[in-house]
C-alpha positions in Angstrom: 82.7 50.5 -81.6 80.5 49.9 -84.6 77.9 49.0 -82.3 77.9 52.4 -81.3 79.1 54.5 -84.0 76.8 52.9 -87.0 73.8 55.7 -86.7 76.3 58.9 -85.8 76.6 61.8 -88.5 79.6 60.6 -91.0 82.4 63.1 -91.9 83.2 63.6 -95.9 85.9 62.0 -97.4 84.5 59.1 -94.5 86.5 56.2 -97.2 89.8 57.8 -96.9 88.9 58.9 -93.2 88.6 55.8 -92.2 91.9 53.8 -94.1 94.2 56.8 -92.0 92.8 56.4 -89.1 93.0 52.4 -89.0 96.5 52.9 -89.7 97.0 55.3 -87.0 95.4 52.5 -84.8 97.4 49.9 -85.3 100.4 51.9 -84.9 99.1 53.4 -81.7 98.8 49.2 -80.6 101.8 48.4 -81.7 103.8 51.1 -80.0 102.0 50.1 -77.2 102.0 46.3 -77.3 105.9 47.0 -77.8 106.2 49.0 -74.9 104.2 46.8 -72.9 106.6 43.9 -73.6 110.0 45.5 -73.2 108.7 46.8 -69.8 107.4 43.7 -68.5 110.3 41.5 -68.1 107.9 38.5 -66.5 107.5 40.7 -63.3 104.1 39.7 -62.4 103.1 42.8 -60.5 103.6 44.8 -63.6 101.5 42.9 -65.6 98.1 44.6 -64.6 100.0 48.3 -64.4 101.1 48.5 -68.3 97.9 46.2 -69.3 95.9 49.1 -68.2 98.2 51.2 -70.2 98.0 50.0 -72.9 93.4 49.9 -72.4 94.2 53.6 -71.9 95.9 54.7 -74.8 93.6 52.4 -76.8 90.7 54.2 -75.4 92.5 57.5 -76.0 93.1 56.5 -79.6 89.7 55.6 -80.4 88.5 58.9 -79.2 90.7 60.9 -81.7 89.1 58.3 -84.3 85.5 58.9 -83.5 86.3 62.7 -84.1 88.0 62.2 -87.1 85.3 60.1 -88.3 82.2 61.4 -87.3 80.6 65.0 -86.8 80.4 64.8 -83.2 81.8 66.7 -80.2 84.5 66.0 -78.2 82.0 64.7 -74.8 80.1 62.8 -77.2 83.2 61.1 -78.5 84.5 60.3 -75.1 80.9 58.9 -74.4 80.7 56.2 -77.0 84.1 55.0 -76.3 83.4 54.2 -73.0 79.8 53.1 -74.0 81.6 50.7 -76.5 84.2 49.6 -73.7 81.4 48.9 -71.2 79.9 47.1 -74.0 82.9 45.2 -74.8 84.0 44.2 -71.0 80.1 42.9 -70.0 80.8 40.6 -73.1 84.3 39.8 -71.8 82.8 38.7 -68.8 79.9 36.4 -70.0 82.4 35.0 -72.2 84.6 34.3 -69.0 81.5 33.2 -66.5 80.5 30.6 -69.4 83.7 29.0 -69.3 83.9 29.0 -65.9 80.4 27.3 -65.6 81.0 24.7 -68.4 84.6 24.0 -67.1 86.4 24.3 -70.4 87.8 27.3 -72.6 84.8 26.5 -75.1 84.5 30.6 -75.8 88.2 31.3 -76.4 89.6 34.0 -78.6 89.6 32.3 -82.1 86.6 29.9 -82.0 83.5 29.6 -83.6 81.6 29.9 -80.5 84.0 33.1 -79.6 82.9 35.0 -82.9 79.0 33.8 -82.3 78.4 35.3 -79.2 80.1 38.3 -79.5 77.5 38.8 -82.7 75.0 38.1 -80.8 75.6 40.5 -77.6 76.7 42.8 -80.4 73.0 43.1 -81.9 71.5 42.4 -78.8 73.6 46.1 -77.4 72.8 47.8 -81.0 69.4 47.6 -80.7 68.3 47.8 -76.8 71.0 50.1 -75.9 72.9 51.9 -78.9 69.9 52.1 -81.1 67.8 54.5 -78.2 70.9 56.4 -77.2 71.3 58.5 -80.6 68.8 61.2 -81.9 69.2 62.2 -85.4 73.1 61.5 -85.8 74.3 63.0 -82.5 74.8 61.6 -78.6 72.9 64.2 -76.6 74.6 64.0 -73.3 76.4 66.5 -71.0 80.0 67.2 -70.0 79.1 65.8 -66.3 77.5 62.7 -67.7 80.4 62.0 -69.9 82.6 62.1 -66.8 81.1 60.1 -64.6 80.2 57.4 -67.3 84.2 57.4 -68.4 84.9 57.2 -64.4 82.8 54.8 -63.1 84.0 52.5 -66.6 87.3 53.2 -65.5 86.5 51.9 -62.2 84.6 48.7 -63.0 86.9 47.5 -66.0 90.4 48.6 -64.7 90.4 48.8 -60.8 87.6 45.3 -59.9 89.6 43.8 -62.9 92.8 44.1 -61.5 91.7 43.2 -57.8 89.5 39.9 -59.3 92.7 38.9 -61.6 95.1 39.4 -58.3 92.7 37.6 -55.8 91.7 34.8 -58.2 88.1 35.4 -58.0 87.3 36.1 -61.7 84.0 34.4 -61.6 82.7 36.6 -59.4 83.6 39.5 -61.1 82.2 38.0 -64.3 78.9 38.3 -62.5 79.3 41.5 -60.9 80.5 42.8 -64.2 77.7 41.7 -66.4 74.7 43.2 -63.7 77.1 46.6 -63.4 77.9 47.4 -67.1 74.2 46.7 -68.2 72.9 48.8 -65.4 75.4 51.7 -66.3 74.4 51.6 -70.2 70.6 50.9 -69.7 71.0 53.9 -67.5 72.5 56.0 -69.6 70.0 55.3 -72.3 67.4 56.5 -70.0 69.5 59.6 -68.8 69.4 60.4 -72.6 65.6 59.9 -73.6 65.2 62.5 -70.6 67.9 65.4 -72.3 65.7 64.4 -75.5 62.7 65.1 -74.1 63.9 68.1 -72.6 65.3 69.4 -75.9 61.9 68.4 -77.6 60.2 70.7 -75.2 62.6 73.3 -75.9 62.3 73.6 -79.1 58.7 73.9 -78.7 59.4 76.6 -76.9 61.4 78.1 -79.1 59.3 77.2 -82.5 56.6 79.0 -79.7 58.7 82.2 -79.6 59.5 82.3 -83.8 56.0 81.9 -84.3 54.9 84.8 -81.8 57.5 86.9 -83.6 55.5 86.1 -87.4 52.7 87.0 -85.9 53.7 90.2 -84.6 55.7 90.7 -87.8 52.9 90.1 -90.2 50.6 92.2 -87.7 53.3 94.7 -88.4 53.3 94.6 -92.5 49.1 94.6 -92.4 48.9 97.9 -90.4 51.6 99.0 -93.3 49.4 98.1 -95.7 46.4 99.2 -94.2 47.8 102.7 -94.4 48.9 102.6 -97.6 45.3 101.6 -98.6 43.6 104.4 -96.5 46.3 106.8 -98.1 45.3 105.4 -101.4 41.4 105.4 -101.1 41.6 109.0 -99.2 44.1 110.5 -102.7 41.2 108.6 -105.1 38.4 110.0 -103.2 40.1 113.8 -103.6 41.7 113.1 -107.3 37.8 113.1 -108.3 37.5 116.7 -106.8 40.9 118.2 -108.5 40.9 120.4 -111.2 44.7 121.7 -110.9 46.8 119.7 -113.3 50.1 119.6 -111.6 48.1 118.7 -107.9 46.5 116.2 -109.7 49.9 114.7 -111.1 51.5 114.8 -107.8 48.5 112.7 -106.2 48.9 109.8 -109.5 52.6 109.8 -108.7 51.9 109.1 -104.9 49.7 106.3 -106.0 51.7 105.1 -108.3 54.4 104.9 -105.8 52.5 103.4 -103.8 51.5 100.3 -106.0 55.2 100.0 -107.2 55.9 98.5 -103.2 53.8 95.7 -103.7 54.4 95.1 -107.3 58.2 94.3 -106.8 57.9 91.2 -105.1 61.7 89.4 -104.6 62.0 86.5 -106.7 65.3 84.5 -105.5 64.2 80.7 -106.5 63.9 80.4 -102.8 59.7 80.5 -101.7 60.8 80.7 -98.2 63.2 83.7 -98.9 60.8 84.9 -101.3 58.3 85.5 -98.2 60.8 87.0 -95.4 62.4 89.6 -97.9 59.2 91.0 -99.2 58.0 91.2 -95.9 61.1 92.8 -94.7 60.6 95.5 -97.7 57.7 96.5 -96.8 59.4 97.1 -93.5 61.7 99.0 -95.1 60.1 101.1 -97.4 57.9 102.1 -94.5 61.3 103.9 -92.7 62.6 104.8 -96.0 65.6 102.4 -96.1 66.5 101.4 -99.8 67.0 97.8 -99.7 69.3 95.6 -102.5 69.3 92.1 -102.8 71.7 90.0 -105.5 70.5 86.5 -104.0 70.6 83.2 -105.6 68.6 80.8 -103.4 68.7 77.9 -104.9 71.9 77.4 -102.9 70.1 77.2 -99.3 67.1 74.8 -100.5 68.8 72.4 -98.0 68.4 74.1 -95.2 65.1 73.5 -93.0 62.2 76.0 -93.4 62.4 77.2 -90.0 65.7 78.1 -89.8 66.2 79.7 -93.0 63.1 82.2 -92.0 64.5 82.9 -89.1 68.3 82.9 -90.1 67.5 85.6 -92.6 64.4 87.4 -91.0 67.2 87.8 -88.0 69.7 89.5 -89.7 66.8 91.7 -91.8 65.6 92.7 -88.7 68.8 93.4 -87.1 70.0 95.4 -90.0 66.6 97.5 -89.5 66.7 98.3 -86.1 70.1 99.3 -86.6 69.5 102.2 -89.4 66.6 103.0 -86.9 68.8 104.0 -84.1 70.4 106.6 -86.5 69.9 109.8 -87.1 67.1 110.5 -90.0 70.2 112.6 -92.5 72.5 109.9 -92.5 72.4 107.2 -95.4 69.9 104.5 -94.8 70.6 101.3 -97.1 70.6 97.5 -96.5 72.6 95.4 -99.0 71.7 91.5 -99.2 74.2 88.9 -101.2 73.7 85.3 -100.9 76.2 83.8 -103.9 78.8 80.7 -104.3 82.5 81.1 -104.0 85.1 78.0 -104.3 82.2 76.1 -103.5 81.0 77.5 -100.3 77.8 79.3 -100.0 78.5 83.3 -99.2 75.8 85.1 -97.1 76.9 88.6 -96.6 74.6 91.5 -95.2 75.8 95.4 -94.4 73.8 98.0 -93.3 74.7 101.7 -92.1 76.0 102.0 -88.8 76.4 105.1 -86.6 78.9 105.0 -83.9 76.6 105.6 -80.8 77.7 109.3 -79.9 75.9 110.1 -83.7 72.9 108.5 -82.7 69.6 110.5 -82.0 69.1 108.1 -79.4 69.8 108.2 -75.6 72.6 106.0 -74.3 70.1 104.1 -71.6 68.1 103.3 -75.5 71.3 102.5 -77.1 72.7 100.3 -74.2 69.1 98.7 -74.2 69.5 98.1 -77.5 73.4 96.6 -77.9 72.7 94.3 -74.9 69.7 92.7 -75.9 68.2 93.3 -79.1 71.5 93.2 -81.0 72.4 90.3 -79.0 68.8 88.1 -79.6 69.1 88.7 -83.1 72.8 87.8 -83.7 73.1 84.9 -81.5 69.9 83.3 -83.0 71.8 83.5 -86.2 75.0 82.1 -85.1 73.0 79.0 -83.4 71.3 78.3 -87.4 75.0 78.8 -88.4 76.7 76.5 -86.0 73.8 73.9 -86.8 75.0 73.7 -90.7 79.2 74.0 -89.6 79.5 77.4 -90.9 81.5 80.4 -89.6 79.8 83.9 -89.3 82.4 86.8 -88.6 80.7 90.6 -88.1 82.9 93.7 -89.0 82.0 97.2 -88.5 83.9 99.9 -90.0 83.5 102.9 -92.3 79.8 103.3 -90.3 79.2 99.7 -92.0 78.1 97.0 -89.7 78.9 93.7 -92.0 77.8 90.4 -91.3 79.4 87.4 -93.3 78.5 83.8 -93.2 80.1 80.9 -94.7 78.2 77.5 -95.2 79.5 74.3 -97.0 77.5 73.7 -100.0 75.5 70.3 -99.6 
């Protein structure tokens, strides 16, 4: 298990983690070591039957572990148990074919020789097989190949065991063992370069799509600001021409309101946030949405660039497009927290929401709308979420639509 556990994502608290669950090991053995004697009774038949019990609930057992242990799903669990049992048979059966070859029990449990070469399959499997099979803490592998790995281990140790052990012919299955349990890991090892691969071109993909977004958001923010410059140079150009005091006051205010949108830059300790909130202001002050940030980011230095742009520049623009689909009298504000509670880091965003009959919008718009922009935006942001273990719940009452997130603080 080490072998295949040594690179995978540990849990906190691992220490304490790790003492409970070795307990809860050798209990789970001993009940079943126990059972497996008081059962027996020397009838020969049954020998096989509760030995493969008791592999199975030791196989069962070290699945709960791995979970408890490490931050890994439940098919990646199941997947380096068996990889580790595979392991742990083909060593079992070179041990057994050595024997058989040299004619004496040289490799018995116990030895010197027993403990030597079970290091040195050990680091031979770490580093040709364990070593190429995780990607940056995690098993990437499927629910199907979980199966038929645990199935076809199930088949080779248990069931070609058993019929070797009642037939006599244990040499042979040494050998047949050895070729089959090296075949099944080294394929799996190649099965997973492939998903990796796959995922590596996805997430080009997806890095493709984020980037074409930028783009079309920064396209976005310089037409705004083209504007405001025209509007600007056009009220300079007539301010020269105006005699009227109070028109000439009214066009210095409109200036001055002007320059006030690009003089309040958002300053949250964050550079990254920094950038996607004043860019998302602009947005906002362009559809006259009053926008109010109490942000203290610091807190979310530890997550990855990429994702915290487009975590927050998700929710921004979801919050946006939702005040757009309302109707122009009703209140139009976004309100943006990011703060620490009990040590957890609190992300909470509201925005006015209409219910869709109060909408100046169509229902074919609005059902556009709900079904996929809504549902882009939000289920980016619950993938980031997921990513770091937190929880995102969204609420939406009192014509509030409310999105909170909880992340552990790192």
């Amino acid at each position: 298990m080490l072998v295949f556990v040594w690179k995978l994502k540990k849990r906190n608290y691992f220490i304490i983690r790790t003492f409970l669950t070795f307990i809860l090991f050798i209990l789970a053995y001993g009940v079943a070591q126990l059972a497996f004697t008081i059962l027996l009774n020397n009838n020969i038949p049954l020998v096989y039957f509760w030995h493969g019990v008791v592999i199975f609930i030791i196989f069962v057992v070290m699945i709960a572990e791995v979970m408890l242990l490490f931050k890994v799903r439940f098919v990646e669990a199941v997947f380096c148990v068996t990889c580790a049992y595979l392991t742990e048979h083909m060593v079992y059966a070179i041990r057994s074919l050595a024997d058989w070859i040299i004619g004496s029990e040289v490799f018995v449990a116990g030895t010197i020789w027993y403990f030597i070469i079970h290091i040195v399959c050990y680091l031979i499997a770490y580093f040709t097989l364990a070593n190429k099979m995780i990607i940056d803490g995690h098993y990437e592998t499927s629910v199907l190949q979980s199966l038929s790995l645990s199935l076809s281990a199930l088949f080779m140790v248990l069931v070609m065991s058993l019929i070797a052990f009642g037939l006599g012919i244990v040499w042979l299955h040494s050998i047949y063992a050895i070729f089959s349990c090296f075949f099944v890991l080294y394929s799996q090892v190649n099965q997973l370069n492939q998903l990796n691969l796959q995922k590596q071109l996805s997430h080009s993909e997806q890095l493709w799509v984020k980037h074409k977004a930028q783009y079309e958001t920064s396209k976005t923010n310089i037409d705004i600001i083209n504007r405001k410059c025209h509007d600007l140079k056009n009220k300079v150009s007539a301010l020269k021409q105006i005699e009227d005091t109070q028109e000439r006051e009214r066009a210095i205010q409109f200036m001055e309101e002007a320059i006030i949108i690009y003089d309040s830059i958002i300053k949250t300790g964050n550079e990254i946030l920094d950038t996607v909130i004043t860019e998302k202001r602009l947005i906002c002050n362009e559809y006259r949405i009053l926008m109010n940030c109490m942000i203290d980011g610091h807190l979310l230095d530890y997550i990855d660039t990429i994702d915290l742009y487009s975590l927050f520049g998700n929710l921004l623009d979801h919050a946006i497009e939702g005040i757009r689909m309302q109707a122009e009298d009703k209140p139009r504000g976004i309100s943006l927290l990011v703060f620490d509670k009990m040590n957890l880091i609190m992300i909470q965003i509201e925005n006015n929401y209409s219910p869709m009959n109060e909408l100046n919008e169509d229902r074919q718009i609005f059902d556009q709308y709900e079904k996929q922009y809504r549902k882009n935006r939000l289920d980016n942001v619950q993938e980031i979420v997921e990513k770091y273990d937190g929880i995102m719940k969204i609420e939406t009452e009192s014509e509030v639509f409310l999105v909170r997130i909880t992340l552990p603080k790192w």
